[in-house]
N, C-alpha and C positions, 0 to 999 in steps of 0.2 A: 305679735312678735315679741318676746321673749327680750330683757333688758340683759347687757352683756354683765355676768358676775363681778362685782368691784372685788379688786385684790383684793388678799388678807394681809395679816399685819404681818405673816413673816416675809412674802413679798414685797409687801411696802417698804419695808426694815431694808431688803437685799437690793432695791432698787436706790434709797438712799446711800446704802452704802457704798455701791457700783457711782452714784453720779461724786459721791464727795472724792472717792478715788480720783475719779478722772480732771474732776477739778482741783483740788492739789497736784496732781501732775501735770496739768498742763498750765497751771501760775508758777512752778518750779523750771519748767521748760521755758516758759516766756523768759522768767526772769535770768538764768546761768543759761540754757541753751540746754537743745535736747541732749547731747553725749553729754553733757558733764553733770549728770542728774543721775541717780542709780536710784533701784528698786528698792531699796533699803530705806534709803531716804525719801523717797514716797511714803513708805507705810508708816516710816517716824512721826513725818508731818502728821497723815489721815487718823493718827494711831488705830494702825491694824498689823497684822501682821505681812513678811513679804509674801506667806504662804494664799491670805486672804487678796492680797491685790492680783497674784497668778490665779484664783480660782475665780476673780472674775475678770479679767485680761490676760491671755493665753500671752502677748506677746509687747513686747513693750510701745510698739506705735499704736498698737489698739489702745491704749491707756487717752490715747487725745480724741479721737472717737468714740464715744459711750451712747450718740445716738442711731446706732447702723439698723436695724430692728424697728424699729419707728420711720427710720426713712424709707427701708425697704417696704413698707406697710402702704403709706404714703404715695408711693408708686405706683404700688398694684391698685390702689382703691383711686387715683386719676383716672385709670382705665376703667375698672371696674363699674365706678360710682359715676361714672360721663353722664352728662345728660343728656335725653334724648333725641337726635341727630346729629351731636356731634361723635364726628369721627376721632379714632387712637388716634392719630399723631395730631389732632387739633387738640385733645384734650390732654396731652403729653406738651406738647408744646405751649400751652397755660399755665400747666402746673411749672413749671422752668422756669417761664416770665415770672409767674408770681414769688417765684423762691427767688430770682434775682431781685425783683424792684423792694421784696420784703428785706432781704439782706441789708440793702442799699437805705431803704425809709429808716429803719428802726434800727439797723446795729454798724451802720455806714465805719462808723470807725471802729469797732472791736474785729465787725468782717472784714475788714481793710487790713489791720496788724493781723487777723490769724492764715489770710493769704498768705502775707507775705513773711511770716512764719515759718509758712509751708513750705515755701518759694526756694527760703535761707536751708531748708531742711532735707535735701533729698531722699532722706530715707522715709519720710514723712509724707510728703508731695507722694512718691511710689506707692506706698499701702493705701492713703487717701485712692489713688485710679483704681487699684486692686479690689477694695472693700467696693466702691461703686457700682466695678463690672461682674461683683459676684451678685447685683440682683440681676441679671441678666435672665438664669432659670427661672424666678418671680414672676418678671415680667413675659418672659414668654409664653409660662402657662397660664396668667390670666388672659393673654391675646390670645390664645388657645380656645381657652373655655367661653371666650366670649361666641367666636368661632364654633362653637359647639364641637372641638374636635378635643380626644384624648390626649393627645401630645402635642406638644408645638413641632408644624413643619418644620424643613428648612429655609423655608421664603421666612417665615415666624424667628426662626433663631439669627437668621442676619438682622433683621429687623432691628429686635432686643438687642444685638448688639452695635447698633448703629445708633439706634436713638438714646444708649448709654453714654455714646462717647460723643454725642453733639452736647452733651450736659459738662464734658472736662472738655470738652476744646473751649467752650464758653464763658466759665469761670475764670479762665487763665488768659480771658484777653481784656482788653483796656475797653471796649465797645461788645459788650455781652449781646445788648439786641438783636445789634444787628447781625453779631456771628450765627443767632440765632434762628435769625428770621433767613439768611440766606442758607443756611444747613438744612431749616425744614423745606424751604423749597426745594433744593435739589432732592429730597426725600420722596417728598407727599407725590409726586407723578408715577416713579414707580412703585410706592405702595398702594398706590390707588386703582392699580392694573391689578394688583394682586387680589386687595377687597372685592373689589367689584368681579372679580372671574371666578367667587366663592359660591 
């Protein structure tokens, strides 16, 4: 098996320049608040231009998300890369835990203010569920292909979008666990009619 290509340097160049954007803008955000921050004054800070920070954030709340691509990736390889007998929603259901308790160990309070960031930010909070339930296709066709089917059914597309939205009910509540442990129960019974009838 073949080692995956390392970027090159104009890649690496466009990658840094993509995360330094996103982080001038959102220490500009933290600090005045998201309206009262303009595109202008992002690029001032990052020095690039405003044409440079649109060609790599189409939209101004993308600007505080710079990792959507990495997490969508993230997602499909919980499924994909499961180990051998565990089932999608046991191994979806880990990968969750683990990105709460990691939140909580190592960045407890940077994660704690950019909640509630988010919280203060409606427009912000809104793109964050948006950007989330657009892996939804991601996730469908790797359950698909595990499936060994071409497309994702429709049993497969509720699915994907059910076990997207047990991940934003969970972050936005005070007791994540357990929102989670009781979501995947009600879950895994009927998906497990479905696996097992394949």
């Amino acid at each position: 098996m073949t080692e995956p290509a390392l970027p090159g340097r104009r890649e690496r160049k466009k990658a840094a320049t993509r995360k330094l954007i996103s982080d001038t803008a959102t220490a500009l955000f933290f600090e005045r608040g998201f309206d009262n921050v303009s595109i202008r004054e992002i690029a001032d800070q990052a020095d690039v231009s405003p044409t440079t920070v649109f060609a790599h954030f189409p939209q101004k709340e993308a600007l505080v998300f710079d990792e959507d691509e990495e997490q969508r990736e993230r997602l499909v390889a919980a499924v994909r890369d499961r180990a051998a007998g565990t089932t999608i929603t046991d191994a979806i259901h880990a990968y969750y835990l683990a990105g709460i308790l990691e939140s909580r160990e190592e960045h407890s309070d940077g994660g704690r203010k950019f909640m509630e960031f988010l919280d203060r930010t409606p427009a912000l909070a809104d793109y964050a569920a948006r950007m989330w339930t657009r892996h939804e296709h991601a996730l469908g066709e790797a359950i698909a292909a595990d499936f060994g089917l071409d497309a994702p059914s429709p049993e497969i597309r509720a699915y994907a979008r059910f076990v997207l939205q047990i991940q934003l009910l969970a972050i936005t509540d005070d007791d994540p666990e357990t929102v989670l442990e009781a979501a995947f129960r009600v879950l895994t019974a009927g998906w497990a009619s479905y696996a097992d009838g394949r």
